[in-house]
Structures are given as C-alpha cells and as structure tokens.
C-alpha positions as CSV (number, residue, x, y, z in Angstrom):
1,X,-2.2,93.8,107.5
2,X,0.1,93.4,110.4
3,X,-1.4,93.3,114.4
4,X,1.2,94.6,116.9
5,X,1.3,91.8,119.7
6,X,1.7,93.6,123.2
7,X,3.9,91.1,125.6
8,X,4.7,92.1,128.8
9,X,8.3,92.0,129.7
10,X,9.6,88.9,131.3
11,X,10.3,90.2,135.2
12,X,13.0,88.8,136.7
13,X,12.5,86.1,139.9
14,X,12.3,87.1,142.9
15,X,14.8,87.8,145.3
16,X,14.6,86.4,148.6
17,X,16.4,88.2,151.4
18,X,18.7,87.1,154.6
19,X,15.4,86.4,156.4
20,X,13.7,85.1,153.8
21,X,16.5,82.4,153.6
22,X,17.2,81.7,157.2
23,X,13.4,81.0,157.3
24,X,13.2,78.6,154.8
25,X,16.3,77.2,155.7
26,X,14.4,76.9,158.9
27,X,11.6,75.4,158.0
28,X,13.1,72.9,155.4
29,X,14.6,70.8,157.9
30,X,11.3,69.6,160.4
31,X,10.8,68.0,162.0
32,X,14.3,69.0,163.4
33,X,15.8,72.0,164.9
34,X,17.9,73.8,161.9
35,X,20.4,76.2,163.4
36,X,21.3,79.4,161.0
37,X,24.3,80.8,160.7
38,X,25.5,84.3,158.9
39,X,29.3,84.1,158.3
40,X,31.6,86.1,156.9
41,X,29.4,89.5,157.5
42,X,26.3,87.7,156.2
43,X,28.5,86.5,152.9
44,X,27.4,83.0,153.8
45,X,25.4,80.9,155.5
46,X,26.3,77.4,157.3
47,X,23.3,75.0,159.2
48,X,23.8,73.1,162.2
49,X,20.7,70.2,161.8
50,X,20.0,68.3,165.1
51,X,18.3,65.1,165.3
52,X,17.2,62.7,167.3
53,X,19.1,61.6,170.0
54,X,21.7,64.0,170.4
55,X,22.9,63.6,166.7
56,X,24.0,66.5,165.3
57,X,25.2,67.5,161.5
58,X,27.4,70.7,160.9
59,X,26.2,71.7,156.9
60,X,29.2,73.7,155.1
61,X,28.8,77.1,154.5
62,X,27.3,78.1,151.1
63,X,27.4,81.6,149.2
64,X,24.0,83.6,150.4
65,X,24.1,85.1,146.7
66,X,23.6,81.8,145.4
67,X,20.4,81.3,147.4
68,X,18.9,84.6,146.7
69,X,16.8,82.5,143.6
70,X,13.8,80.8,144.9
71,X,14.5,77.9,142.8
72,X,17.9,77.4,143.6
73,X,16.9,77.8,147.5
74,X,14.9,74.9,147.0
75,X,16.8,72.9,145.2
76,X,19.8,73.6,148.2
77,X,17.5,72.1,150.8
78,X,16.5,69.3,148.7
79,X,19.9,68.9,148.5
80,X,21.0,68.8,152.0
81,X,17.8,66.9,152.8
82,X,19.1,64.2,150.6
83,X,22.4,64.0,152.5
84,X,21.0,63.8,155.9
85,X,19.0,60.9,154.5
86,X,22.1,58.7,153.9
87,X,23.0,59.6,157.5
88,X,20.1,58.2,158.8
89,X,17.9,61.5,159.6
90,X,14.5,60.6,158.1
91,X,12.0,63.4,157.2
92,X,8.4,63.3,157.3
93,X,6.8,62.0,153.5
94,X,4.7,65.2,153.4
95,X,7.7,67.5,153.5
96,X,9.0,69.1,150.4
C-alpha cells in the first residue's frame, strides 16, 4: 500500500530591499567608509570605497534587481572585495 509523502513547497529566497542592500553594501567594505549611491530612480546602485590615505575607488553602477538575492549580494561584495585587493586596499582576515 502506497503512503502519501507531505513536502512543503520550496519558498522562494528572500528578497532583500534598497535598505537591506545599501546596508550590507555598507557593511561589506570595513574597515572603510563605503559610500551608496541610488541612480537612475533607485534602478542601480554605484559605491564610492575610501581608503586609507585619501585613496578613493569609484565601483560601477550595478542593476539593484540583480542584488535583490542574498546569494548573489554576497557574491557582488566578494566580488568587489576581490578587486580592491589588487589595488592595494587590504581587509581585515575575519571579514566575510
């Protein structure tokens, strides 16, 4: 005889929100100050990092809708991280 299995629906990911990005935008870049910047009535977003010694690095604007995924948030500061490192801006170890 057959069991029905009950599975619960897969729910889609979460969707994080202008503020949610700006924030972790934000945050992803300390020790440095990261400037946010809506553009294009909030369409996308562009950084401004600043670094030590008056070094500053202007990040090209991205499509919000394509950070609106956690996953893809993170992987987007990971990302830029990585570039700043060739440029000489070093993060802390403990950072994500």
């Amino acid at each position: 005889m057959f069991r029905p299995i009950l599975v619960a629906p897969e729910s889609e990911s979460p969707i994080v929100d202008d503020a949610g990005i700006a924030e972790a935008l934000r945050l992803g870049f300390t020790p440095y100050r990261c400037v946010v910047e809506f553009q294009e009535g909030g369409a996308k977003v562009a950084l401004r990092v600043y670094g030590r010694n008056g070094r500053d690095f202007a990040v090209v604007a991205k499509r919000v809708d394509s950070l609106r995924d956690p996953a893809a948030l993170a992987q987007y500061i990971r990302d830029v991280r990585y570039f700043l490192r060739q440029r000489k801006l070093n993060f802390d170890i403990l950072q994500p």
